[in-house]
C-alpha positions in Angstrom: 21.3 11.8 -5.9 20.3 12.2 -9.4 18.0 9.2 -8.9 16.1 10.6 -5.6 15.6 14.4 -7.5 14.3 12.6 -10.4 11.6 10.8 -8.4 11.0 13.8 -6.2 9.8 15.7 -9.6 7.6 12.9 -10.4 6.3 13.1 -6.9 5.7 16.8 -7.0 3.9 16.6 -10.2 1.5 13.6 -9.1 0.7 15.5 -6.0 -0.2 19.1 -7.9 -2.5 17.3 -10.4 -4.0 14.8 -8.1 -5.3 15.3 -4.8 -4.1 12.5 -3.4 -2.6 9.2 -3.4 -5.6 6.9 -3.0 -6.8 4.9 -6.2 -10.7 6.3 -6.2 -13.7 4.8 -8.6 -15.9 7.0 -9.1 -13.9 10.6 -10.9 -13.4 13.7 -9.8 -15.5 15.3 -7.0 -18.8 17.2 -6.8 -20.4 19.4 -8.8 -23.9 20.8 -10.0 -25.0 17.8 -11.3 -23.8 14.8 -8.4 -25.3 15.8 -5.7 -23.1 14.8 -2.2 -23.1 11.7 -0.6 -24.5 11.9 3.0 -21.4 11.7 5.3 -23.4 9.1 7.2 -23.9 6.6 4.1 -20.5 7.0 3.3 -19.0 3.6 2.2 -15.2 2.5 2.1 -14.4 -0.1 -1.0 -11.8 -2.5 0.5 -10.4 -5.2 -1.7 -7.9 -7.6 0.5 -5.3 -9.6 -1.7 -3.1 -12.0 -1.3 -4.8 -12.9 -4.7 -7.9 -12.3 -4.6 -10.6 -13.5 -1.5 -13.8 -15.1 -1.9 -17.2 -14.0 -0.2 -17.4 -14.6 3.3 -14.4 -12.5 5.0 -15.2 -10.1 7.5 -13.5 -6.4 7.0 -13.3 -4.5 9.9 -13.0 -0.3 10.2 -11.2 0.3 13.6 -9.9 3.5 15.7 -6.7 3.6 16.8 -8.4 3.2 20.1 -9.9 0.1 19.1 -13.4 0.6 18.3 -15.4 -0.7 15.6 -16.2 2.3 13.1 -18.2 0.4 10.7 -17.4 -3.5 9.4 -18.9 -5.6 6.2 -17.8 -9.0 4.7 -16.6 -9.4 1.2 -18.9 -10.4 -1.5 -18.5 -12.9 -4.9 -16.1 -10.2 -5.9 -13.8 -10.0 -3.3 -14.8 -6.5 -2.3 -16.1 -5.3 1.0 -17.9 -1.4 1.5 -18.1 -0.9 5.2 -19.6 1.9 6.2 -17.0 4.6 7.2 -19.8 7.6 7.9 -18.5 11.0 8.8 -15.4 9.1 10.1 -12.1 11.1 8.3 -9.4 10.5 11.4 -6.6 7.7 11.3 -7.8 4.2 11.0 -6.6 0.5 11.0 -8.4 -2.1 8.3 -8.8 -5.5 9.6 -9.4 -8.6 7.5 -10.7 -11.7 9.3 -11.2 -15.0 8.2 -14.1 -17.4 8.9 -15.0 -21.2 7.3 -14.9 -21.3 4.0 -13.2 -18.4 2.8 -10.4 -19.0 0.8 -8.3 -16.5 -1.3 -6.6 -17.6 -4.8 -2.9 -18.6 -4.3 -1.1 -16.8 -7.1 2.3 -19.7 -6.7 -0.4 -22.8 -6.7 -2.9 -22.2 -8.2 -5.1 -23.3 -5.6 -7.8 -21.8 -3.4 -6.6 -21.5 0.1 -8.4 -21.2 3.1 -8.2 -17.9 4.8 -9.6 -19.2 8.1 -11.0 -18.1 11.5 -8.1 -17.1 13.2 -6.5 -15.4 9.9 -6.0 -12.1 9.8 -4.5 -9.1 7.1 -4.2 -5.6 8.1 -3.7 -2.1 6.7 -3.1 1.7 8.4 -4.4 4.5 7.0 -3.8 7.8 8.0 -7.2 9.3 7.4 -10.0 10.2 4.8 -10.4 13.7 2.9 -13.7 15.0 4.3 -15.6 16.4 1.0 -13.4 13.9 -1.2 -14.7 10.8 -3.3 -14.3 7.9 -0.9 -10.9 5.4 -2.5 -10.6 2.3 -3.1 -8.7 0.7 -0.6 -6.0 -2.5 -1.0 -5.0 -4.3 2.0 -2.3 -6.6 1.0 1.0 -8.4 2.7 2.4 -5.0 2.1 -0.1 -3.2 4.1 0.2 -6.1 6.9 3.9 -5.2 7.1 3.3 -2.0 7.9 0.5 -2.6 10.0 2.6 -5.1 11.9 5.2 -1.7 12.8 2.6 0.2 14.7 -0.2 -2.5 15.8 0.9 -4.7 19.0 -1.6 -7.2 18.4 -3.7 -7.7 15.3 -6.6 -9.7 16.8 -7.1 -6.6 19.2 -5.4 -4.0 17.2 -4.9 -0.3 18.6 -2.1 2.2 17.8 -0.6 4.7 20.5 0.3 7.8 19.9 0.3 11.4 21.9 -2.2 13.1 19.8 -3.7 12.0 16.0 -1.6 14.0 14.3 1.2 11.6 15.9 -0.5 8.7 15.0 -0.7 10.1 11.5 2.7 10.7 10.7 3.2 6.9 12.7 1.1 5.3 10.3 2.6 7.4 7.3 6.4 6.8 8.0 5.4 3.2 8.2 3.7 2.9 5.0 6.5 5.1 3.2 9.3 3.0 5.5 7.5 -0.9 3.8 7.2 1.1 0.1 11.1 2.2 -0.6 12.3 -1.1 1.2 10.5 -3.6 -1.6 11.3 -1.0 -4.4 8.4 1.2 -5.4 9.7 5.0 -5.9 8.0 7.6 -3.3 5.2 8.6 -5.8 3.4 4.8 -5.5 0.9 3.8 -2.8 1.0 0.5 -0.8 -2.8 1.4 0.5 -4.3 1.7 -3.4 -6.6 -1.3 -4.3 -4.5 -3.9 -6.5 -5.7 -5.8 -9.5 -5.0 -9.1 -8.5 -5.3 -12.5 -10.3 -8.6 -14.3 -8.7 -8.5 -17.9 -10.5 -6.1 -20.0 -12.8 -7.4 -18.5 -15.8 -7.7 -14.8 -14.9 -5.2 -12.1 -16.2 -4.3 -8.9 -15.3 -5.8 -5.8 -16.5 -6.9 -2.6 -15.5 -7.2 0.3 -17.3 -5.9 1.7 -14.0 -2.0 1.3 -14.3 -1.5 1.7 -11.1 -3.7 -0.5 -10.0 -2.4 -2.9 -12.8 1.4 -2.4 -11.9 0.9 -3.3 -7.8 -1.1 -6.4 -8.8 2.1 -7.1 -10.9 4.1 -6.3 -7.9 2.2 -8.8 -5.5 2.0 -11.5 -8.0 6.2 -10.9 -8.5 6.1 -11.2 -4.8 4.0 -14.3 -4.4 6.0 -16.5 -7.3 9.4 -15.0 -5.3 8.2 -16.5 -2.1 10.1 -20.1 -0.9 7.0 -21.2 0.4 3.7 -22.5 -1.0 1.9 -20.7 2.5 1.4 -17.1 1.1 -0.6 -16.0 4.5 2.5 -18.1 6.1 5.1 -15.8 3.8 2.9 -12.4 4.2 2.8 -12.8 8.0 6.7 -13.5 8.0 6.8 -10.5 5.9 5.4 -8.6 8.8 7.5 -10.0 11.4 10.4 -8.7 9.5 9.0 -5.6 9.4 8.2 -5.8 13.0 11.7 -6.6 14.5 13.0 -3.8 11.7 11.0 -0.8 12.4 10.0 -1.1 8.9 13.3 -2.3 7.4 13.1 -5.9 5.2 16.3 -7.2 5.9 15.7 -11.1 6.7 13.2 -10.7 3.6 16.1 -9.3 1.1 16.3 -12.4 -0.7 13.0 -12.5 -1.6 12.1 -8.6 -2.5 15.5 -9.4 -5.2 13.6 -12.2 -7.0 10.7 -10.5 -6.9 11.6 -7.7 -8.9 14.2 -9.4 -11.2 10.8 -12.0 -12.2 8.1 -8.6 -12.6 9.2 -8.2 -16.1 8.3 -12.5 -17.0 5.1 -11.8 -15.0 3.8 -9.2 -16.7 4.6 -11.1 -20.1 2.7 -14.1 -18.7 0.1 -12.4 -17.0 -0.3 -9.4 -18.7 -2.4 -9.0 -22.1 -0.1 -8.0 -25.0 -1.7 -4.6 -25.4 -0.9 -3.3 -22.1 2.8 -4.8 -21.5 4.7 -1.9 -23.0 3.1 0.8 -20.5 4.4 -1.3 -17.8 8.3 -1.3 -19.1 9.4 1.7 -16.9 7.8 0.5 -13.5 9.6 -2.7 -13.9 12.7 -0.5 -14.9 12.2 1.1 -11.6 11.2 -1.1 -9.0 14.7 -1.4 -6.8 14.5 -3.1 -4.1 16.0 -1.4 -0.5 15.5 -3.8 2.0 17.4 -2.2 5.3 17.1 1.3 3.8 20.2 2.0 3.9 21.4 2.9 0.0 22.1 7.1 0.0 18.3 8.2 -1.2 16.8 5.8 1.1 15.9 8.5 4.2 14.7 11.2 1.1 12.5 8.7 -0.6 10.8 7.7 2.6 10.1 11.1 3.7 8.9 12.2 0.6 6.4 9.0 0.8 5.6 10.0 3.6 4.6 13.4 2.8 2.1 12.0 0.5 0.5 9.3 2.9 -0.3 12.4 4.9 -1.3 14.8 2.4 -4.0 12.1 0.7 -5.4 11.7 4.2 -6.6 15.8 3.6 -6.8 15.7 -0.1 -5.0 19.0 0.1 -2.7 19.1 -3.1 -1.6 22.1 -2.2 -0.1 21.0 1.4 1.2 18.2 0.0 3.0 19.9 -2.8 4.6 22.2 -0.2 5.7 19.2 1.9 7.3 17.9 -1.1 9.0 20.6 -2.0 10.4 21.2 1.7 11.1 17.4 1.0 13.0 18.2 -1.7 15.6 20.2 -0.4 16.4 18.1 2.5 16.7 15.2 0.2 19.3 17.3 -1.8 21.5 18.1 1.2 20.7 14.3 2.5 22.0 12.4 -0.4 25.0 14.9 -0.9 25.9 14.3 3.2 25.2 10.3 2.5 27.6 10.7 -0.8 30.4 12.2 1.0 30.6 10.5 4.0 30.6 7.3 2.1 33.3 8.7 0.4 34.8 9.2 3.5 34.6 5.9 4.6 36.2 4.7 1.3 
């Protein structure tokens, strides 16, 4: 319980100071001096990784309906900036390969095709209006919790009642794929990763968060039994598709994963920026059928924040948090006894 409070203050604290959850580029907002951006110019930076994509893949805004909001295809970078417009509702983010696109395999060291009939997913809940625009990562996480609430990826659509029901979808799965490989509820499986792009490359990032999920994925690639990282990210997702957002038959995995993040951030890691990076690797703990006593507090809270960065209202999200808070309290003291029940 002590645990779950602990990362509920955290939580609390990143919510009051930042607006939401998003990595952005470009600073704080608009004043005197920067004018706005016309809502109808308005560009989304999307930056796939399984390591990092070449030019040449197509990224695809897309309604939970199913039609096209805006699309782009990456360029030398890896980056793609669709035009999102005016656009601030509940969205899904689709990758799609084509000849000669290839992405850097992090366990290889090869280039692999990411071809035609490839595809990598994320669901986001939705874009503060007035906001700067964030970066956005679509990674085998995000595809996991795409692969909850998407039927079919080629053609992909979400149901819900309303949009505020496809909201809170999208952000309990999101939070759900987040506890179960490890990250605390404060993190952000949608934030744009720095991810190694050659043999030679290193990571670092003067964003840490940025610098500590590209740490994460890299963990996660070097964990995986398989040399086929769009072969291990898409089994990734069927586990989370059978699972309702739960990692079970990928348990193994998730545990090497985080007991290697501490030799990959020696490896890959410059020496400068390796001690910032102790306490994430101190606190990544894997839950992969969400079932350990903080597990159904740490989710909502997550949750709370997918849905307040989809406002940018720090304000509502602070309140969720702390309504969060409370529950969690009463939650882990009920999970506590009745396991003590049990014994």
């Amino acid at each position: 319980m002590n645990f779950v409070i602990r990362w509920l203050s955290r939580f609390v604290l990143v919510l009051t100071v930042g607006a939401g959850l998003f990595a952005c580029g470009g600073g704080g907002g608009e004043d005197a001096t920067t004018p706005a951006v016309p809502s109808a110019t308005r560009t989304l930076a999307v930056v796939p990784a399984l390591g990092g994509f070449s030019a040449g893949a197509t990224v695809s805004l897309i309604s939970p309906a199913g039609a096209i909001i805006g699309s782009a295809t990456t360029d030398a970078s890896g980056a793609a900036n669709p035009v999102i417009g005016a656009y601030t509702g509940p969205f899904i983010i689709r990758v799609s390969g084509g000849t000669g696109v290839t992405f850097f395999n992090e366990k290889t060291g090869a280039q692999d095709a990411f071809g035609a009939t490839a595809r990598l997913l994320a669901v986001v809940p939705g874009l503060p209006a007035s906001a700067p625009v964030p970066q956005v990562g679509v990674t085998p996480l995000t595809n996991a919790a795409a692969a909850v609430v998407v039927p079919n990826p080629d053609s992909p659509t979400i149901s819900g009642s309303n949009t505020q029901a496809i909201i809170q979808t999208i952000a309990t799965a999101n939070a759900r794929i987040q506890i179960a490989v490890g990250l605390d509820p404060s993190s952000n499986i949608l934030a744009a990763p720095r991810v190694l792009r050659s043999a030679t490359d290193t990571l670092s990032s003067s964003d840490q968060n940025a610098l500590r999920y590209g740490a994460l994925l890299t963990a996660l690639a070097l964990a995986s039994t398989s040399n086929d990282l769009l072969g291990a990210a898409n089994a990734l997702a069927a586990d989370a598709r059978v699972n309702n957002g739960a990692l079970q038959q990928s348990a193994a995995v998730l545990t090497a994963a985080a007991n290697q993040l501490g030799s990959v951030i020696q490896r890959f890691v410059p020496a400068a920026q390796q001690a910032a990076l102790t306490s994430f690797v101190a606190s990544v703990k894997p839950d992969p059928t969400l079932s350990s006593p903080g597990a159904q507090a740490a989710i909502a809270a997550a949750t709370a924040g997918y849905i307040a960065s989809s406002s940018g209202s720090s304000s509502s999200a602070a309140s969720s948090a702390s309504s969060v808070s409370s529950s969690a309290s009463s939650s882990s003291v009920s999970s506590v006894s009745s396991s003590a029940s049990s014994a």
